[in-house]
Backbone as JSON Lines, residues from 0, in Angstrom:
{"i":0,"aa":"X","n":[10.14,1.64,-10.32],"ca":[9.95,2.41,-9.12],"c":[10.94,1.92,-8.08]}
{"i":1,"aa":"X","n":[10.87,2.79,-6.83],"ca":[12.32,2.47,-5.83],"c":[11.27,1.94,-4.89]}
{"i":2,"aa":"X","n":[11.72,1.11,-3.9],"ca":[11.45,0.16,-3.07],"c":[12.39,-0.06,-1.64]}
{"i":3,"aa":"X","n":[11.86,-0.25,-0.47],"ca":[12.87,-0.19,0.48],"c":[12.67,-1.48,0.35]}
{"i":4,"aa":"X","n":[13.59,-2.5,0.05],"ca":[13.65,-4.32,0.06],"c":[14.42,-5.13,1.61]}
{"i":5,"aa":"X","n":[13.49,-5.89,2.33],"ca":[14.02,-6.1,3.37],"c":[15.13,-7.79,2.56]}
{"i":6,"aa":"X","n":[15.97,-7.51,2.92],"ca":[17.01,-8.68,2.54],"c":[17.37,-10.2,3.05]}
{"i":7,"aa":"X","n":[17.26,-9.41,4.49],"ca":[17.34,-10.81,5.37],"c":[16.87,-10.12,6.49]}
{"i":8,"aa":"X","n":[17.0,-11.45,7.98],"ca":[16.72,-10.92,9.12],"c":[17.98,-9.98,10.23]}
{"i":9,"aa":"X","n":[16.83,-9.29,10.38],"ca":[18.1,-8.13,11.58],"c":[17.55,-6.91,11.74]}
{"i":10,"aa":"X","n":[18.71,-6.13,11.32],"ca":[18.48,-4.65,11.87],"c":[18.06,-4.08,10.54]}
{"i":11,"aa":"X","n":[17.63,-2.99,10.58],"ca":[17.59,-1.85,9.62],"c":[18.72,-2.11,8.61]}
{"i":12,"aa":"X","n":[19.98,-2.19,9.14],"ca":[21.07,-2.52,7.98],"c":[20.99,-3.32,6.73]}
{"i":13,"aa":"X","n":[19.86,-4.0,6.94],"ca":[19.59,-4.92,5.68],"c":[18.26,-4.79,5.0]}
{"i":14,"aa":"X","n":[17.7,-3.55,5.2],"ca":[16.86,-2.84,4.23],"c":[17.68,-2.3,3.64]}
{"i":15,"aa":"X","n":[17.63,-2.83,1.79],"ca":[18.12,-1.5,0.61],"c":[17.04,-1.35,-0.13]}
{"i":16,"aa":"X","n":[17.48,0.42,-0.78],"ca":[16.86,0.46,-1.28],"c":[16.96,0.01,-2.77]}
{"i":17,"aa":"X","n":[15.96,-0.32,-3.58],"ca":[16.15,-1.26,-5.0],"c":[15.19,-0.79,-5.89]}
{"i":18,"aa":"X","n":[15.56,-0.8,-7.4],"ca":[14.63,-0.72,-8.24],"c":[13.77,-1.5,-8.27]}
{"i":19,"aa":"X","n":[12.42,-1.62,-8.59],"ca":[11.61,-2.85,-8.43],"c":[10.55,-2.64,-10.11]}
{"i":20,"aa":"X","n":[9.85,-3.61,-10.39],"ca":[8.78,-3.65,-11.5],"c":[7.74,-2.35,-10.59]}
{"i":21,"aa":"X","n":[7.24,-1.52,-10.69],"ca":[5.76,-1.2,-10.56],"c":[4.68,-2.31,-10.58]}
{"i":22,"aa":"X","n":[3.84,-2.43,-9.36],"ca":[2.79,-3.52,-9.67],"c":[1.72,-2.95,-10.65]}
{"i":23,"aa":"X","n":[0.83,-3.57,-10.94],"ca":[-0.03,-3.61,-11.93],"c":[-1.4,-4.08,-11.24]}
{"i":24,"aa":"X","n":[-2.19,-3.37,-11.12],"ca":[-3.58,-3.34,-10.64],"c":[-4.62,-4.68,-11.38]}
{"i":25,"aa":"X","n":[-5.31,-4.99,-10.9],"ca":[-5.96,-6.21,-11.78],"c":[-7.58,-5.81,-12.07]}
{"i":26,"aa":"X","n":[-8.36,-6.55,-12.32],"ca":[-9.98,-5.78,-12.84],"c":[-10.37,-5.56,-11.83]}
{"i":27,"aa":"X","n":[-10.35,-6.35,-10.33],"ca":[-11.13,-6.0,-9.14],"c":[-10.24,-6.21,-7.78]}
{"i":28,"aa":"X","n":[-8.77,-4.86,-8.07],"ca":[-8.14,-4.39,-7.59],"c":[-8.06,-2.96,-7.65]}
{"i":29,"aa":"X","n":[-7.08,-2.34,-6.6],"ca":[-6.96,-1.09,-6.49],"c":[-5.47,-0.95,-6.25]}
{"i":30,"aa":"X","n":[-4.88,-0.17,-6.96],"ca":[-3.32,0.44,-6.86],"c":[-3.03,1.5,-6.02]}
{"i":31,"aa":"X","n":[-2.51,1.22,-4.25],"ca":[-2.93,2.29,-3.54],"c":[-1.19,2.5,-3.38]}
{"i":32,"aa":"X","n":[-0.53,4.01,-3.31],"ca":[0.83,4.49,-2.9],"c":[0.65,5.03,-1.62]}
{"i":33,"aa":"X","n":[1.28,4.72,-0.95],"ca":[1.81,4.64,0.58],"c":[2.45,5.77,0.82]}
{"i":34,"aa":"X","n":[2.34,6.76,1.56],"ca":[3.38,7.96,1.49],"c":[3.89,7.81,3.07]}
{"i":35,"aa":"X","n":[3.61,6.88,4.21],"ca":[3.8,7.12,5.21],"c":[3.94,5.73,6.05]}
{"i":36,"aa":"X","n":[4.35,5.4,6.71],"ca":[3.95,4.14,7.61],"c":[4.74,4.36,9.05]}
{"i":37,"aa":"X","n":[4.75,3.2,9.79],"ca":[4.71,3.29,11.38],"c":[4.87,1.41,11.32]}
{"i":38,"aa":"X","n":[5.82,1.8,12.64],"ca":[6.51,0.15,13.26],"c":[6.07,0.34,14.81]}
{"i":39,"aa":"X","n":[5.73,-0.93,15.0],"ca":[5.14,-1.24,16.15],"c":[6.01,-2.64,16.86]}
{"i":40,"aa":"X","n":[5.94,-3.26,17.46],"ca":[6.64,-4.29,18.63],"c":[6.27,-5.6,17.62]}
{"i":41,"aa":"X","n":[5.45,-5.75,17.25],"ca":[5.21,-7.2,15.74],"c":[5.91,-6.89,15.16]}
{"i":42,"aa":"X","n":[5.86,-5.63,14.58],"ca":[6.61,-5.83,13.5],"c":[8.23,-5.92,13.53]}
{"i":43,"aa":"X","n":[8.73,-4.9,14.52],"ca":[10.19,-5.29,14.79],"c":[10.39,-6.75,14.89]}
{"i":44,"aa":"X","n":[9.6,-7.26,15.7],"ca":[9.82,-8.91,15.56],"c":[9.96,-9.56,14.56]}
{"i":45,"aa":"X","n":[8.96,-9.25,13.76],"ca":[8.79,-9.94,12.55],"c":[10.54,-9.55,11.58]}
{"i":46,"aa":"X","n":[11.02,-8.08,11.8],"ca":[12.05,-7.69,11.18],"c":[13.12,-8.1,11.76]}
{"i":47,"aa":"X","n":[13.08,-8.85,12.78],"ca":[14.01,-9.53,13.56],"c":[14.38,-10.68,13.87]}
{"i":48,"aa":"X","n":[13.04,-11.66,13.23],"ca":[13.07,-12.95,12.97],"c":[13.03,-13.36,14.62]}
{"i":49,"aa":"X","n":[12.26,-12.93,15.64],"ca":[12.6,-13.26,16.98],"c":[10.8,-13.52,17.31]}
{"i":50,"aa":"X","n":[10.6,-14.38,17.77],"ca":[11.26,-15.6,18.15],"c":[10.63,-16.44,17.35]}
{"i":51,"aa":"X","n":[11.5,-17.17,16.96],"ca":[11.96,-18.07,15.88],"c":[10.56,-18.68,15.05]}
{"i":52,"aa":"X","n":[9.3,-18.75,15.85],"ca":[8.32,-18.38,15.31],"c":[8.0,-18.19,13.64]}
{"i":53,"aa":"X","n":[8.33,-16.37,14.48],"ca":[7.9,-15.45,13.12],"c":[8.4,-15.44,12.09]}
{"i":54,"aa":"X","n":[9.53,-16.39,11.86],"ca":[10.35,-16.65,10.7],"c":[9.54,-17.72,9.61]}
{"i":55,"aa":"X","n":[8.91,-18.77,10.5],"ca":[7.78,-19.7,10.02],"c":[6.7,-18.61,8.85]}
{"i":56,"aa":"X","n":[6.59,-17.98,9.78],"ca":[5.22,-17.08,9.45],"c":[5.46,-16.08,8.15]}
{"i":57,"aa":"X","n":[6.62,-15.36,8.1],"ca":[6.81,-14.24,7.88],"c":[8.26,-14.71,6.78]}
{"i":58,"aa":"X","n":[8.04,-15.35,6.06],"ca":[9.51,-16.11,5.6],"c":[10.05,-14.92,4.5]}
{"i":59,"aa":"X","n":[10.97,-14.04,4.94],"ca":[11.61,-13.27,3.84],"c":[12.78,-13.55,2.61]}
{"i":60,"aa":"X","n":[12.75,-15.01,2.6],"ca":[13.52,-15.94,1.73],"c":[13.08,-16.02,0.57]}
{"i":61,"aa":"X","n":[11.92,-15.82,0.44],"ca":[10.99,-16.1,-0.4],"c":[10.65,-14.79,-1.21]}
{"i":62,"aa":"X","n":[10.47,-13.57,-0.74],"ca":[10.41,-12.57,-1.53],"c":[11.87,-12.07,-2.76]}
């Protein structure tokens, strides 16, 4: 499946989009598809790595 993958911190410019595995639901899980979402003032932060904080928190190194 396609995936918008955030890469590093910044702008929009470093969301691509990428093939990814499909996740896989577990016995006392649910597999929900997203057709829509919304950005708010956290979250730009968080996509912005500001202030220096949310980088602690939110480490996109790791994905």
């Amino acid at each position: 499946m396609k995936a918008m993958v955030l890469t590093k911190y910044g702008s929009s410019d470093f969301l691509v989009l990428q093939e990814v595995v499909k996740p896989v639901s577990g016995d006392d899980e649910v597999l929900v598809s997203v057709q829509a979402a919304s950005i708010n003032s956290w979250d730009w932060e968080i996509l912005m790595g500001t202030p220096f904080a949310n980088r602690v928190m939110a480490d996109c190194s790791s994905r």
